[in-house]
C-alpha positions as a LaTeX table, in Angstrom:
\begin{tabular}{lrrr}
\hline
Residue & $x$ (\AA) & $y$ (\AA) & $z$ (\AA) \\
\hline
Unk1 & $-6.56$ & $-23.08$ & 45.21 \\
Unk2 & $-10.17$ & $-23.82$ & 45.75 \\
Unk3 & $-9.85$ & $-27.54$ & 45.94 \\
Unk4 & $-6.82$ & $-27.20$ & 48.40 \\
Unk5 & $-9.11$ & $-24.90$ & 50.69 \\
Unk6 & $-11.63$ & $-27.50$ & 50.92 \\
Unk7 & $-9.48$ & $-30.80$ & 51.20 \\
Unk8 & $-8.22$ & $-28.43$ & 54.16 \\
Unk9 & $-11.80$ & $-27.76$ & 55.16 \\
Unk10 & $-12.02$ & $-31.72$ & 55.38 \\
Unk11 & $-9.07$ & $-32.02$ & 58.35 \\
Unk12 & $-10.62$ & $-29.01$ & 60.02 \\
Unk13 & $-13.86$ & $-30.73$ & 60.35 \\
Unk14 & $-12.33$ & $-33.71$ & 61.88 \\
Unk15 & $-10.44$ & $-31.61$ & 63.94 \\
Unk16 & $-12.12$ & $-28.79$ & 65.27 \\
Unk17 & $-15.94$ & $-29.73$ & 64.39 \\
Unk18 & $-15.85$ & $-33.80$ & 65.68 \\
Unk19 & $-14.99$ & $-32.16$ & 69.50 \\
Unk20 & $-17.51$ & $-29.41$ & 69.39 \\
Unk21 & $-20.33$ & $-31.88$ & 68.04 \\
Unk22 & $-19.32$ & $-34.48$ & 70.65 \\
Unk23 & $-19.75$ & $-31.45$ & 73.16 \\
Unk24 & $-22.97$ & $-30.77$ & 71.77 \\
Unk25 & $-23.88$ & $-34.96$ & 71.78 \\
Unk26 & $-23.10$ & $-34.95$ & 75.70 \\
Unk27 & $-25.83$ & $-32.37$ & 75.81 \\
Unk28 & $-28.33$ & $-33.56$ & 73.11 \\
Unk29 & $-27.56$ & $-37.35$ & 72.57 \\
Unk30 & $-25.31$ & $-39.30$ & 70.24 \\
Unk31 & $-27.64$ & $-40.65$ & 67.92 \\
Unk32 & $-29.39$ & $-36.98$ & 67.66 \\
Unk33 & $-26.39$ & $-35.44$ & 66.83 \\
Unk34 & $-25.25$ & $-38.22$ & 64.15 \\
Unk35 & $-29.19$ & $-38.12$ & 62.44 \\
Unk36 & $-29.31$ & $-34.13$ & 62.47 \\
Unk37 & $-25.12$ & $-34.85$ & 60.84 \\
Unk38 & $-26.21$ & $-37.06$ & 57.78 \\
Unk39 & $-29.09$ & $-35.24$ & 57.10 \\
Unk40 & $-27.26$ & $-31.89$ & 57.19 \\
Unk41 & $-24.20$ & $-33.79$ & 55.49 \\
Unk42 & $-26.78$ & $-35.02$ & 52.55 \\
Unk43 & $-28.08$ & $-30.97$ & 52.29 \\
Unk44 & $-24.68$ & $-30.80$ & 51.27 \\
Unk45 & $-25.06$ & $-33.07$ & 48.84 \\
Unk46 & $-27.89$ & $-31.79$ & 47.26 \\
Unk47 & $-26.11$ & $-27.88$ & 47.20 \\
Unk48 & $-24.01$ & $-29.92$ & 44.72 \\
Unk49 & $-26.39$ & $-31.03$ & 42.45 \\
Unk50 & $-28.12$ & $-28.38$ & 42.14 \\
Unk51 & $-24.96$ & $-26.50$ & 41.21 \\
Unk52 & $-24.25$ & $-24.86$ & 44.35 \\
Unk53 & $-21.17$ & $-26.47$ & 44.27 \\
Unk54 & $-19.54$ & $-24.45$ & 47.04 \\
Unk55 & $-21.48$ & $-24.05$ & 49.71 \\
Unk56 & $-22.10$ & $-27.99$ & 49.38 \\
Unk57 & $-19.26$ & $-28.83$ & 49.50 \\
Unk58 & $-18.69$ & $-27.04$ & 52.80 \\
Unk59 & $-21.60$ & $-27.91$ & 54.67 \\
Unk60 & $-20.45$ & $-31.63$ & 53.78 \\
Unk61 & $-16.72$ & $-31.40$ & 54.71 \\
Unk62 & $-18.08$ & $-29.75$ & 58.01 \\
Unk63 & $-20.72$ & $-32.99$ & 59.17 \\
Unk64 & $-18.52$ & $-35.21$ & 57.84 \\
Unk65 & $-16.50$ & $-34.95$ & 60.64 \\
Unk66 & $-19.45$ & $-35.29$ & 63.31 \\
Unk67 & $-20.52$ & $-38.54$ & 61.02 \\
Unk68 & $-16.91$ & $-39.78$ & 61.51 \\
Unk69 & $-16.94$ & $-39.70$ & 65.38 \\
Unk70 & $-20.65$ & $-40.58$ & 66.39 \\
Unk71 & $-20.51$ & $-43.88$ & 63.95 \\
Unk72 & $-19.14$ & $-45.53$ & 66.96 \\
Unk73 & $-20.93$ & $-43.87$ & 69.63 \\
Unk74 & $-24.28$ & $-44.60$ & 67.92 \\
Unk75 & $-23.57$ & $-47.87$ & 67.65 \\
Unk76 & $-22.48$ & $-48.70$ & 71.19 \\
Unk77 & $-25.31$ & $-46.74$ & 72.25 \\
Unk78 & $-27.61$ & $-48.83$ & 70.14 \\
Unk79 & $-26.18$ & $-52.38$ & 71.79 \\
Unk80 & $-28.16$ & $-54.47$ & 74.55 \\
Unk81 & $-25.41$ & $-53.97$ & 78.01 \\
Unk82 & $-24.88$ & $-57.75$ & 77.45 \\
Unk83 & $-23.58$ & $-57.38$ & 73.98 \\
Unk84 & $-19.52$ & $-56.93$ & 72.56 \\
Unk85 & $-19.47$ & $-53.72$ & 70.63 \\
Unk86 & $-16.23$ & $-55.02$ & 69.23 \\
Unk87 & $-17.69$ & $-56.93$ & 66.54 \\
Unk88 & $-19.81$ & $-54.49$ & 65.37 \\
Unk89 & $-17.27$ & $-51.51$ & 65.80 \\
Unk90 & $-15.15$ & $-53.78$ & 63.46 \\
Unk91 & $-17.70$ & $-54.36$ & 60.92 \\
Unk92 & $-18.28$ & $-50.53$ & 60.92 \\
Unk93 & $-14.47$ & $-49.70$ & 60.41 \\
Unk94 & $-14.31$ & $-52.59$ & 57.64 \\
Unk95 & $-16.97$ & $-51.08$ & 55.59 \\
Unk96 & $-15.68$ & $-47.38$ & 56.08 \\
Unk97 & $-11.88$ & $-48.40$ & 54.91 \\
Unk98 & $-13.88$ & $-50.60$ & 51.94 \\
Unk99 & $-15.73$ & $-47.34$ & 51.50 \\
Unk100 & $-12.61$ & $-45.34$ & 51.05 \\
Unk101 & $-10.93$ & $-47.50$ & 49.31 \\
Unk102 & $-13.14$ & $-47.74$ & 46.74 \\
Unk103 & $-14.72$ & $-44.76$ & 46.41 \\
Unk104 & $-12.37$ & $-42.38$ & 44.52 \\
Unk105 & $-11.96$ & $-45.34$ & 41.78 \\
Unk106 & $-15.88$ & $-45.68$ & 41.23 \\
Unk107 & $-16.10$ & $-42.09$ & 41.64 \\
Unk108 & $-13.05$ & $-41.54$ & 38.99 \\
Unk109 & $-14.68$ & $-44.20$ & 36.77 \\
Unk110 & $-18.44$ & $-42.68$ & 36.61 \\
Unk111 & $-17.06$ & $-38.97$ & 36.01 \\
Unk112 & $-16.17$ & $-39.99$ & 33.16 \\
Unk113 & $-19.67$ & $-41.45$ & 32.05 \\
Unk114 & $-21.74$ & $-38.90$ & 34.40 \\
Unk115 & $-21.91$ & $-35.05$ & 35.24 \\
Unk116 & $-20.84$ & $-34.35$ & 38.81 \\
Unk117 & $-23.87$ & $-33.22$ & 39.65 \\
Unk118 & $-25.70$ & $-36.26$ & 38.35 \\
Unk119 & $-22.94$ & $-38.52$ & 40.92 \\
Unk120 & $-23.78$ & $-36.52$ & 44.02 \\
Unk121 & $-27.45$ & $-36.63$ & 43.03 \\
Unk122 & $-27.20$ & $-40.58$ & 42.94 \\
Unk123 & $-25.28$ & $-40.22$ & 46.25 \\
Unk124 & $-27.92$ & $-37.88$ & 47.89 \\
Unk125 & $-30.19$ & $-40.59$ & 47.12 \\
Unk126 & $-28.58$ & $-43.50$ & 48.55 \\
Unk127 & $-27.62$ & $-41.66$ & 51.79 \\
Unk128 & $-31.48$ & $-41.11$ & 51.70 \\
Unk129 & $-32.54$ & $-43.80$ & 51.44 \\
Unk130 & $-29.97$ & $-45.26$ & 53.85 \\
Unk131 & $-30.88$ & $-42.93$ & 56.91 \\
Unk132 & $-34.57$ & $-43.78$ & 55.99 \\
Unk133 & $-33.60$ & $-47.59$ & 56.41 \\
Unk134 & $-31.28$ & $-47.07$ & 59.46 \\
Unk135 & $-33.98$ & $-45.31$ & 61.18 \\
Unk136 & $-36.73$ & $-47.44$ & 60.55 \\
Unk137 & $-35.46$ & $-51.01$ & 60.68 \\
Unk138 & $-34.73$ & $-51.03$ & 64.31 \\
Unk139 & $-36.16$ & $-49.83$ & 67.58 \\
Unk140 & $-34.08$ & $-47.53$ & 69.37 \\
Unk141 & $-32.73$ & $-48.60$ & 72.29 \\
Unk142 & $-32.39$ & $-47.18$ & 75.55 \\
Unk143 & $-29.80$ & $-44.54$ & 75.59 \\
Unk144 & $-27.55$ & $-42.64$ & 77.95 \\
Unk145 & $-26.23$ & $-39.07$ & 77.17 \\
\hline
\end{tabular}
């Protein structure tokens, strides 16, 4: 019953969360939003490992959904005017259906070799490490809100 509650959590953060953070973008700025998202979607992470299991997992199922609908906005926002963002809206899409297709059978795989916590440890690293790339391998550029 838990697990169904949260897998429901997941389509209400798409649903209801993605509009109010894009309400909240208009105000603050896309790319804001989307860093103060994966950070606060990580926090989640780490509730997990250390065995707050619960609470984790909501505070990740809520940002997820603002991570799903600034990806594109952040990256559009990030493009010189002269630039397609079609190429790089595609690439984004291609690694997030990669992502989700492959996910549950690495995930499914290293359970069985790993503790759960120990997986969303690894996972709290990457995305880390990850933001810490994003944000310092290229200078911002000018954005509109």
């Amino acid at each position: 019953m838990g697990g169904a509650a949260l897998l429901a959590l997941r389509h209400f953060g798409e649903a209801i969360a993605a509009p109010l953070f894009s309400w909240i973008a208009d105000l603050f700025g896309g790319r804001k939003v989307f860093i103060t998202a994966a950070f606060l979607t990580t926090l989640g992470f780490v509730g997990v490992t250390l065995g707050f299991t619960v609470i984790g997992a909501v505070i990740m199922l809520i940002f997820r959904g603002a991570l799903a609908s600034h990806g594109p906005v952040v990256i559009t926002q990030e493009l010189a005017p002269h630039e397609d963002p079609i190429g790089p809206l595609a690439r984004m899409q291609a690694w997030r259906d990669f992502g989700a297709a492959c996910g549950p059978l690495i995930t499914g795989f290293l359970l069985t070799i790993v503790s759960a916590e120990s997986l969303h440890a690894g996972v709290t690293l990457t995305l880390v490490v990850s933001l810490i790339y994003w944000l310092s391998s290229k200078p911002q550029a000018p954005q509109t809100k």
